[in-house]
C-alpha positions in Angstrom: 15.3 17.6 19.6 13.4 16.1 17.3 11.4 12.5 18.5 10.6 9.5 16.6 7.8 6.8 16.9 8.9 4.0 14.9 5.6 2.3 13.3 7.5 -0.4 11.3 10.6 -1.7 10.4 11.7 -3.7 7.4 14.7 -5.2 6.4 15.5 -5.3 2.6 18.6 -7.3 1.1 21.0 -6.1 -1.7 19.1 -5.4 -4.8 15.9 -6.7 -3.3 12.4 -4.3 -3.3 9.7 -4.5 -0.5 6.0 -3.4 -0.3 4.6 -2.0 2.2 1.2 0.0 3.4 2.2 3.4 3.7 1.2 4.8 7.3 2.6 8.1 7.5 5.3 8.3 4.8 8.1 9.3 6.3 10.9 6.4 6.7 14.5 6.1 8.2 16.9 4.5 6.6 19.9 2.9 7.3 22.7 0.4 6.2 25.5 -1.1 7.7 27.2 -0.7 4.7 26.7 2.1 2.0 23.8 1.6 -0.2 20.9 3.1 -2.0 17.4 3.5 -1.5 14.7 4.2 -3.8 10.8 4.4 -3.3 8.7 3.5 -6.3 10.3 4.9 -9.7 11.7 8.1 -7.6 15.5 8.6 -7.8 17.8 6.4 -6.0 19.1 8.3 -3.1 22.5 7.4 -1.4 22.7 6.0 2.4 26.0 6.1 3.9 27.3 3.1 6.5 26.2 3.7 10.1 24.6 7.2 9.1 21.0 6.9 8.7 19.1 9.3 6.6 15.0 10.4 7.1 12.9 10.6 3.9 9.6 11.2 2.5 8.4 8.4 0.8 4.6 9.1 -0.4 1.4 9.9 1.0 -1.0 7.0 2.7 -4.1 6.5 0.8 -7.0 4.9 2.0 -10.9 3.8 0.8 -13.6 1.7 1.4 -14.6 -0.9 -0.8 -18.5 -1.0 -1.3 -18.8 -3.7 -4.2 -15.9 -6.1 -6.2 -16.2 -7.7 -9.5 -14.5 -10.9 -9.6 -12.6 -11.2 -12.7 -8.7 -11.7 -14.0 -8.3 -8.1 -13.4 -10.7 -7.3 -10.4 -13.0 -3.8 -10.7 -13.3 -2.2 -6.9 -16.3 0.2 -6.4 -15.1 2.5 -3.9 -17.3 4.1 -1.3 -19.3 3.6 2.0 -22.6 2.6 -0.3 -23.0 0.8 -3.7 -24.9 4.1 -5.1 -21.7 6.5 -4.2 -21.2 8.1 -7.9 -18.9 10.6 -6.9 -14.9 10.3 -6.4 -13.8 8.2 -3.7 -10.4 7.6 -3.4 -7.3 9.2 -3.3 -5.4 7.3 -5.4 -4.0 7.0 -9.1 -3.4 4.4 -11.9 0.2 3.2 -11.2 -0.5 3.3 -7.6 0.8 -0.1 -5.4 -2.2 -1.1 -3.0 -3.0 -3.6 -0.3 -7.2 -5.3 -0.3 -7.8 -6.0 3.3 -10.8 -7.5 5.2 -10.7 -4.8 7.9 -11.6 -7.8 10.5 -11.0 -11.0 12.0 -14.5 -12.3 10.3 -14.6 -11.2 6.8 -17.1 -10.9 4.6 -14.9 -10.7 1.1 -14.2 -13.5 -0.4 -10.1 -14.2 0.0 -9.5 -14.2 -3.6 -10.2 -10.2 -3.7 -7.8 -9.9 -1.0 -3.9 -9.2 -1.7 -1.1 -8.5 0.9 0.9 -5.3 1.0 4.0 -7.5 -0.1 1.7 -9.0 -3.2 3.0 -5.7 -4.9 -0.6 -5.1 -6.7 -0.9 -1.9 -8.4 -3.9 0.2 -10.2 -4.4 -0.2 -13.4 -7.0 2.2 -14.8 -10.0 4.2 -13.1 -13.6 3.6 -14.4 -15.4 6.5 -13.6 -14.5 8.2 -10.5 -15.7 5.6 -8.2 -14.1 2.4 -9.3 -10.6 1.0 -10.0 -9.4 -1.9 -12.2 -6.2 -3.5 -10.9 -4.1 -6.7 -11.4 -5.2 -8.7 -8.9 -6.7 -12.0 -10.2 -10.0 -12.7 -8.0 -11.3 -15.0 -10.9 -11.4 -17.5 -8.6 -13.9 -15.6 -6.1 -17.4 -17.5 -6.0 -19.0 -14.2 -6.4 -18.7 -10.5 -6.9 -18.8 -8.7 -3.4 -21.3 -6.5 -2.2 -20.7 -4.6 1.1 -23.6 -5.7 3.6 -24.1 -2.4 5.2 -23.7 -4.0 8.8 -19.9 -5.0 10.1 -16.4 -3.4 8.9 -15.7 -2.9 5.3 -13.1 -3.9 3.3 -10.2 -1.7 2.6 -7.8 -0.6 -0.4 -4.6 0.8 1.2 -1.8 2.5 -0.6 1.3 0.9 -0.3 4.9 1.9 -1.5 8.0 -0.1 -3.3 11.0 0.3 -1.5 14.5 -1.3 -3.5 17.5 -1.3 -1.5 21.2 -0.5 -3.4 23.6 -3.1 -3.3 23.5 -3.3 0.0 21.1 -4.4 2.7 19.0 -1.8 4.1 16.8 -1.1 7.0 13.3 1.0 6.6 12.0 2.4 9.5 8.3 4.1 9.0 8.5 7.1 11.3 6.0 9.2 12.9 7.1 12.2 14.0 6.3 13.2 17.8 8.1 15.7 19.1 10.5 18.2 18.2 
């Protein structure tokens, strides 16, 4: 018998979409009434009433930020150390991410920050090492340099989940037993 830990759960309404940090990437899915679900541009996949359905849904992605430009379209450089020239990160252009502080005392300025729900995606890679993306931290008093002392801001990969005509209910899964 297979067992489930359930890491999150989100309800989506008819013919809404959802962001969230992906954490394991596998999700259960269900719906009170039959719907659809459908993770980033993927295909949408049928979810019948009362029967709930477990999917793969994308791989979690994580780095450390170790400098930010602050601009309309703000540049991460991604590494433990400004002089990291190599690549990074795992992740692509097209990719939805979260920018976290990684604390309850930050040291990056707020406007470099976005929220898994902002629905912020990569734009292009600059070398290996740095992304561009559509978050606006023109507004930032600074660019951001990583201290070396104290936890380091994050970029997490996130996914877009859009419910059917239905509501939905996304449960991220880990799988413990079985």
């Amino acid at each position: 018998m297979t067992v489930l830990n359930v890491i999150s759960t989100n309800a989506i309404s008819g013919s809404a979409s959802e962001y969230q940090v992906v954490k394991s990437g596998f999700y259960r899915v269900s719906a009170t009434s039959a719907s659809t679900v459908q993770f980033g541009a993927g295909p949408a996949i049928q979810v019948f009433a009362n029967q709930p359905v477990l999917l793969k849904g994308g791989k979690p992605g994580l780095a450390k930020i170790a400098k930010a430009v602050d601009d309309a379209t703000a540049d991460y450089q991604l590494g433990t150390t400004v002089d990291e020239r190599r690549d990074t990160h795992p992740f692509a252009v097209g990719d939805y991410i979260a920018v976290v502080d990684n604390s309850t005392s930050p040291g990056i300025n707020a406007n470099f920050l976005s929220a898994a729900t902002a629905g912020k995606k990569i734009t292009g890679l600059i070398q290996g090492h740095t992304i561009q993306t559509d978050i606006d931290s023109s507004s930032a008093s600074a660019d951001y340099t990583y201290a070396y002392s104290g936890p380091q801001a994050l970029v997490q990969r996130c996914v877009k989940i859009t419910a059917g005509s239905a509501a939905i209910t996304v449960e991220e899964v880990q799988v413990v037993g079985g």
